[in-house]
GUKE-227380 format. One record per residue (C-alpha): x, y, z. Coordinates in pm, whole numbers, plus 50000, padded with zeros to 5 digits. Each point is the difference from the previous one (the first is absolute). Layout:
% GUKE-227380
SITE    c1    c2    c3
SITE     X     Y     Z
...
This chain:
% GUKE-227380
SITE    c1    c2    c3
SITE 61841 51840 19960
SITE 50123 50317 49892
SITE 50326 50081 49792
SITE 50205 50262 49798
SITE 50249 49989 49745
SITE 50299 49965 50269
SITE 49837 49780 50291
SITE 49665 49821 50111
SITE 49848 49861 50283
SITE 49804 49674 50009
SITE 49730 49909 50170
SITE 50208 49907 50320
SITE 50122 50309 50074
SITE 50381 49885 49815
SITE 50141 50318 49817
SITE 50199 49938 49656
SITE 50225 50218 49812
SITE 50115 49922 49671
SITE 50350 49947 49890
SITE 50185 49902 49667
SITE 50043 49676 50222
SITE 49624 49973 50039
SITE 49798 50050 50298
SITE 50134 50074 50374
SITE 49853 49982 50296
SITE 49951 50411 50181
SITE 49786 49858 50329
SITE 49746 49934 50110
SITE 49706 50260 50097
SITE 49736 49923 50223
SITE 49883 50354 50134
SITE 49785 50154 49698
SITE 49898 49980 49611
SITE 50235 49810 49748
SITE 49990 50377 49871
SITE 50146 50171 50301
SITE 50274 49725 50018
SITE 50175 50041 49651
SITE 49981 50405 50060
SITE 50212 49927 50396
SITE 50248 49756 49778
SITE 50016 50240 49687
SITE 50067 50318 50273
SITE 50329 49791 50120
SITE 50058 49968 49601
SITE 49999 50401 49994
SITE 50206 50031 50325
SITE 50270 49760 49805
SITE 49980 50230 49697
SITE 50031 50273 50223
SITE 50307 49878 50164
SITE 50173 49906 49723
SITE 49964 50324 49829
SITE 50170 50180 50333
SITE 50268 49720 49998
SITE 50051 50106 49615
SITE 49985 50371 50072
SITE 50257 49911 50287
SITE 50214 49840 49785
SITE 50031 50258 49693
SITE 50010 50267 50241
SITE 50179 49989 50323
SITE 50310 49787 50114
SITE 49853 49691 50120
SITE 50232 49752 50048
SITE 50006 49690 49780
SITE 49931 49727 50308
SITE 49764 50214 50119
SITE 49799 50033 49649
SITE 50073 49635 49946
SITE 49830 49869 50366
SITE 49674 50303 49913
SITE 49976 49797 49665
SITE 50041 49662 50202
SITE 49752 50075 50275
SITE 49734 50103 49723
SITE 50111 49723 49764
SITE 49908 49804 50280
SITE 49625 50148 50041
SITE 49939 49963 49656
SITE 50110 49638 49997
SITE 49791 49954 50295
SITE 49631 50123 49792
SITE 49880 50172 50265
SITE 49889 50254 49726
SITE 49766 50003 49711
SITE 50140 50157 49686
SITE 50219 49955 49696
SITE 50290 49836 50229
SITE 50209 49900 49709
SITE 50037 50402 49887
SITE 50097 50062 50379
SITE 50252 49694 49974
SITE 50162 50141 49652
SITE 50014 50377 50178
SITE 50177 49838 50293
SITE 50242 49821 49752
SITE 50094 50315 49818
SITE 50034 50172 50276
SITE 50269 49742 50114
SITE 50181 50097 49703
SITE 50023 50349 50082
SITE 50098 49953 50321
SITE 50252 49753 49842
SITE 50076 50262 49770
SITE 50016 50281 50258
SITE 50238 49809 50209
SITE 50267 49923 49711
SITE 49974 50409 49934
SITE 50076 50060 50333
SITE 50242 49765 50054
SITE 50178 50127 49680
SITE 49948 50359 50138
SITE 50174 49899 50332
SITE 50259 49815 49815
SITE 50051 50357 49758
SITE 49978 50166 50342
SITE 50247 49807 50190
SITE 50240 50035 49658
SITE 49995 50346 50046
SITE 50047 50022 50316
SITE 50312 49783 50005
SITE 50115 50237 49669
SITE 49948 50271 50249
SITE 50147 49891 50283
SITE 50264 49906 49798
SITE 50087 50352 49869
SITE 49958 50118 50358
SITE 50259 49792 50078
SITE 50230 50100 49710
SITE 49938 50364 50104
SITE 50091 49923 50343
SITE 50368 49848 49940
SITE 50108 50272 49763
SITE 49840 50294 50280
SITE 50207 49737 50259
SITE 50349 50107 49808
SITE 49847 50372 49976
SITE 50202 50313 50204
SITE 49736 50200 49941
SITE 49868 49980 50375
SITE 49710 50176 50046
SITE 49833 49944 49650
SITE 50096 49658 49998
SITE 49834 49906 50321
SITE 49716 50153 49974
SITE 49943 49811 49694
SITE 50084 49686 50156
SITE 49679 50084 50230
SITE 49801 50097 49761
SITE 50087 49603 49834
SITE 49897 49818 50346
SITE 49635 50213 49959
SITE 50000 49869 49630
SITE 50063 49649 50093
SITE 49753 50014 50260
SITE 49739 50134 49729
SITE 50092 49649 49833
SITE 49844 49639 50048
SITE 50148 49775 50151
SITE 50164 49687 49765
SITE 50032 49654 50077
SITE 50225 50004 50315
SITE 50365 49845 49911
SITE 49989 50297 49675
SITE 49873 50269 50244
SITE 50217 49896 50293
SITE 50302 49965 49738
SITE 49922 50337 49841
SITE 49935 50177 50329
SITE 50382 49849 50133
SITE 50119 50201 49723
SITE 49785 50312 50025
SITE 50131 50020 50390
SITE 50352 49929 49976
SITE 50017 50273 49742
SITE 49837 50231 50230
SITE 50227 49881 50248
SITE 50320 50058 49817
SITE 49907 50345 49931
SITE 49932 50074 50381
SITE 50339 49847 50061
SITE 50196 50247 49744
SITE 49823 50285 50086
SITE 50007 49941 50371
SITE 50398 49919 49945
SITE 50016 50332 49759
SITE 49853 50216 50261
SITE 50209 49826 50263
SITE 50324 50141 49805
SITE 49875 50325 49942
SITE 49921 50052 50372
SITE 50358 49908 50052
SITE 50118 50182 49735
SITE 49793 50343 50134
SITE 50135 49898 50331
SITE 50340 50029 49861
SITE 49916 50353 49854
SITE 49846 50106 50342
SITE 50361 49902 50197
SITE 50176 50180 49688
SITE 49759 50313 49983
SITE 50042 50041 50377
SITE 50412 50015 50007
SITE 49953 50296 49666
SITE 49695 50181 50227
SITE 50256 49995 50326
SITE 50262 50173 49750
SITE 49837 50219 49836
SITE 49869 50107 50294
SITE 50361 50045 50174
SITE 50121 50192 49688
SITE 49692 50186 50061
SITE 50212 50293 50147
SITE 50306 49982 49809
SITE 50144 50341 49864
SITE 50270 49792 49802
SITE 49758 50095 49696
SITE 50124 49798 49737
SITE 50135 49695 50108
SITE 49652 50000 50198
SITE 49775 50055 49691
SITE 50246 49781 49801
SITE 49892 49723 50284
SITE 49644 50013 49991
SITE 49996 50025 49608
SITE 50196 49635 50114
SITE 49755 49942 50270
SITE 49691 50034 49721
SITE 50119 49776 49752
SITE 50035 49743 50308
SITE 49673 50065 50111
SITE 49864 49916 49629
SITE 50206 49726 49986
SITE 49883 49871 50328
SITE 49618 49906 49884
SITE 49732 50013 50203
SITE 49924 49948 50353
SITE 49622 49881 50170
SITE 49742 50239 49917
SITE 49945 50103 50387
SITE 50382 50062 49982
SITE 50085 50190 49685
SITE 49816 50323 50006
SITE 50129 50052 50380
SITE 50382 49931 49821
SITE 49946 50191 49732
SITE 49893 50288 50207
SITE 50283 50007 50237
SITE 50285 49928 49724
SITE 49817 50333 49849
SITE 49987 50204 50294
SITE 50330 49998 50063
SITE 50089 50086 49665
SITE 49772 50251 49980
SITE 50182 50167 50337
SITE 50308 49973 49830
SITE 49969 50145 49699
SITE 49792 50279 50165
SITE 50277 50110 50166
SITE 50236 49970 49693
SITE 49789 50221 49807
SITE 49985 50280 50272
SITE 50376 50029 50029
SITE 50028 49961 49629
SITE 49704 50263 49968
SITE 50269 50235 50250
SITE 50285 49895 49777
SITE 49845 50097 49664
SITE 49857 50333 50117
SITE 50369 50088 50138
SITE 50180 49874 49686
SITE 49770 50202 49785
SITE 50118 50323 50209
SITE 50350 49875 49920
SITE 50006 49933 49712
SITE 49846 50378 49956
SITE 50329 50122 50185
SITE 50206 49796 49787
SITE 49860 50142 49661
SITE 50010 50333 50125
SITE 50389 49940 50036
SITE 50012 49815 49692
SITE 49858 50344 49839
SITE 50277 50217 50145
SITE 50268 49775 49926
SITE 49832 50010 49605
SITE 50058 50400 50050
SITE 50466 49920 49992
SITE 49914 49922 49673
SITE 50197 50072 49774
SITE 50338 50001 50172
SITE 50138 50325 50004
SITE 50205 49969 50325
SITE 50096 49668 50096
SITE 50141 50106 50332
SITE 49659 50158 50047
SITE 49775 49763 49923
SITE 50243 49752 50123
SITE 49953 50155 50340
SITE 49615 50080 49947
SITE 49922 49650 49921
SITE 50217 49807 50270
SITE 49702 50237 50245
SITE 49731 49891 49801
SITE 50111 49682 50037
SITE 50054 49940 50383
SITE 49678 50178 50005
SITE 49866 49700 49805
SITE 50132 49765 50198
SITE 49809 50095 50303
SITE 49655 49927 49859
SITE 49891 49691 50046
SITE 49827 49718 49732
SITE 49800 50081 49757
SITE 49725 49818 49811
SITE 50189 49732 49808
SITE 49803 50055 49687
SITE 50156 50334 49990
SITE 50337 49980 50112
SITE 50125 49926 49662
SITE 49903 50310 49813
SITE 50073 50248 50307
SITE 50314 49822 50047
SITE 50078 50029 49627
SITE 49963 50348 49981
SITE 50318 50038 50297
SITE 50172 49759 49815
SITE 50009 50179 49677
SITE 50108 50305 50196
SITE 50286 49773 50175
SITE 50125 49881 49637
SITE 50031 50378 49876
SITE 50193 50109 50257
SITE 50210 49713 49972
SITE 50033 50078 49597
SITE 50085 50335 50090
SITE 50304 49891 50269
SITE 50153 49701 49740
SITE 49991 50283 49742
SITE 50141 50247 50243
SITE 50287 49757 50091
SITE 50133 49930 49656
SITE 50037 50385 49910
SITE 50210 50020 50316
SITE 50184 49691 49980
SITE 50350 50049 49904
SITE 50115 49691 49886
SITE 49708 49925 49830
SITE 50035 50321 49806
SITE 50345 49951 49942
SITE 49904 49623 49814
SITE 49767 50134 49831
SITE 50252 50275 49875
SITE 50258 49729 49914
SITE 49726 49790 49833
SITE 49847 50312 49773
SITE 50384 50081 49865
SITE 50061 49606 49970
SITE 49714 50002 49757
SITE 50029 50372 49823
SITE 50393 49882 49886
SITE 49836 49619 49915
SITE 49746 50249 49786
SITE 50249 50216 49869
SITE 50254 49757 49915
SITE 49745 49747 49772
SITE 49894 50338 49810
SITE 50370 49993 49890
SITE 49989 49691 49913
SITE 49694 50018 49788
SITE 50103 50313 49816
SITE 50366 49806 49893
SITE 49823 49731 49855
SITE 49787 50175 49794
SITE 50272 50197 49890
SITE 50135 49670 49870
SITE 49690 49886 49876
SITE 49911 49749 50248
SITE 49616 50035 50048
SITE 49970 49654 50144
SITE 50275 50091 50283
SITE 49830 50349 50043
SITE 49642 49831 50034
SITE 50099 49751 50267
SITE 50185 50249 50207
SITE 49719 50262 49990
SITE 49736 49718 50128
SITE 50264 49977 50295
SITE 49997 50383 50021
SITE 49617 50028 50038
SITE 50037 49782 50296
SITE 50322 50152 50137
SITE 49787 50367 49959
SITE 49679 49859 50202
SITE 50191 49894 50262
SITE 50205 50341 49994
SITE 49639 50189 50015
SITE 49915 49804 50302
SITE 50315 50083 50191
SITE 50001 50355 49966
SITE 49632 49994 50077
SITE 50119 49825 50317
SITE 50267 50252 50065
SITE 49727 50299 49959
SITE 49826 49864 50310
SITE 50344 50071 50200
SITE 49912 50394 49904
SITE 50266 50018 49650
């Protein structure tokens, strides 16, 4: 018989292993020495502790599954149970048991981590959502929907939750996705219409402004297309494939129009300057009658420079003030000259102002009178009042005869 601290084999060929539950039959081996039959059954007991070490390796280190580290600790379990191995069974048994626990252990962790995971998920997918039906009431287009694509990539990105919360949160997500198409497809709907609208209204001011295109009427027709531009402003815009082609034409033709404007006004300037040369060259010899010597001269001399005048044309209008002035001023002088002319040769007028100067001169001499009586009897107060009334009397005396000087006496 031979034996070893773990196993033995009697003299029938039965193999033992030892247990805290005392001895269990391994087998039976018939084929060589009692020797070579406890090293076959303690080789199985090193292929156990070799297995179990991977399964423990397995389960610290990759992502085994629970059930499937549960049936690998079943189906050895099982094997050990079975003594089919030489060795200290009960350690393999107690590494098989803590191992359970890990897995045990392993599985609650994970299935907290998934239940953390699927918690943030549905906080994410919740805040997609919320971001999705304030971008739905957004009229920022272009920004706004490409965020909303950017969310559906995000929500891809995101784990699925249990499916009446996902299908539930998902309703949401698309209907506000939905509603925003809807706005923006209605929004871009209008504004089609709308640049419709400006295309008809752009094409009646283009057909306008292209008949006024060769108007000579020069300003009613510039006052019209500064009308025609505030219209076109007003009008907003047409399509894109429309506009520029609009624009372009409305443009031409005022371009041709105000071409030709500026020509004839270019003709009309350069002519009024020469006239208005002509004009100050008259102005300069009508300057020369001054002062008025002989009315009937310049009288005469001025009625040529005059009609002379008159057959010029326009001049710059910036100008005709102050070259116009300068014949006026000539004009009012001779006029002076013939008002004074006609009250030193006016009769009557001479003879009123003859009556008037001796009305005054015996007014004048008759309150000197007066005044010397009543200080001869003392009466200062009388005499003071009356020669107040004689300074006015002798002022308006002074004036007459000044008056009557311009008659020539």
């Amino acid at each position: 018989m031979s034996s070893d601290p773990w196993g033995r084999v009697d003299e029938t060929g039965t193999v033992y292993v030892r247990t805290a539950d005392g001895e269990q039959v391994v087998g039976s081996w018939q084929a060589g020495s009692p020797e070579e039959a406890l090293a076959y059954f303690e080789r199985k007991y090193e292929g156990l502790v070799v297995e179990i070490g991977l399964l423990e390796k397995r389960v610290q280190t990759t992502d085994l599954s629970a059930k499937d580290a549960q049936a690998a600790v079943g189906h050895l379990r099982e094997q050990i149970d079975a003594h089919h191995a030489v060795g200290d069974l009960d350690v393999l048994r107690a590494r098989l048991d803590k191992l359970v626990g890990t897995v045990e252990a392993r599985r609650e962790e994970r299935k907290a981590q998934r239940a953390r995971q699927a918690d943030e998920a549905r906080h994410a997918k919740e805040a997609l959502v919320t971001e999705a039906e304030e971008l739905a009431r957004s009229d920022q287009w272009r920004a706004a929907g490409e965020r909303l694509r950017a969310l559906v990539d995000t929500w891809k990105g995101l784990p699925r939750l249990d499916r009446k919360s996902d299908d539930e949160l998902w309703h949401r997500f698309s209907h506000a996705r939905s509603a925003f198409s809807k706005r923006r497809k209605a929004h871009f709907a209008q504004l089609d219409a709308q640049r419709e609208d400006a295309r008809k209204a752009k094409e009646r001011l283009v057909a306008e402004a292209e008949a006024l295109s060769g108007s000579t009427d020069w300003g009613p027709t510039s006052a019209r297309y500064r009308e025609l531009m505030t219209e076109w402003k007003a009008a907003g815009r047409a399509q894109r494939e429309h506009e520029d082609d609009l624009w372009n034409r409305f443009r031409g033709a005022q371009d041709v129009f105000f071409a030709a404007r500026s020509s004839v006004f270019a003709e009309r300037d350069a002519e009024q300057a020469e006239n208005l040369k002509l004009k100050e060259e008259l102005a300069g010899e009508a300057e020369k009658l001054l002062p008025i010597t002989d009315l009937k001269a310049a009288r005469a001399a001025f009625r040529s420079i005059n009609e002379r005048w008159e057959t010029i044309g326009h001049v710059p209008r910036d100008a005709r003030p102050r070259v116009e002035g300068r014949m006026q001023t000539v004009d009012r002088a001779i006029q002076e000259a013939e008002e004074a002319e006609w009250r030193r040769t006016n009769p009557e007028a001479r003879a009123r102002a003859e009556g008037l100067t001796g009305q005054l001169q015996a007014a004048v001499d008759k309150l000197r009178g007066q005044i010397e009586q009543a200080r001869a009897q003392g009466n200062s107060s009388r005499a003071d009042k009356l020669e107040k009334e004689l300074d006015g009397r002798q002022a308006l005396l002074d004036q007459a005869l000044k008056g009557l000087q311009e008659f020539g006496g």
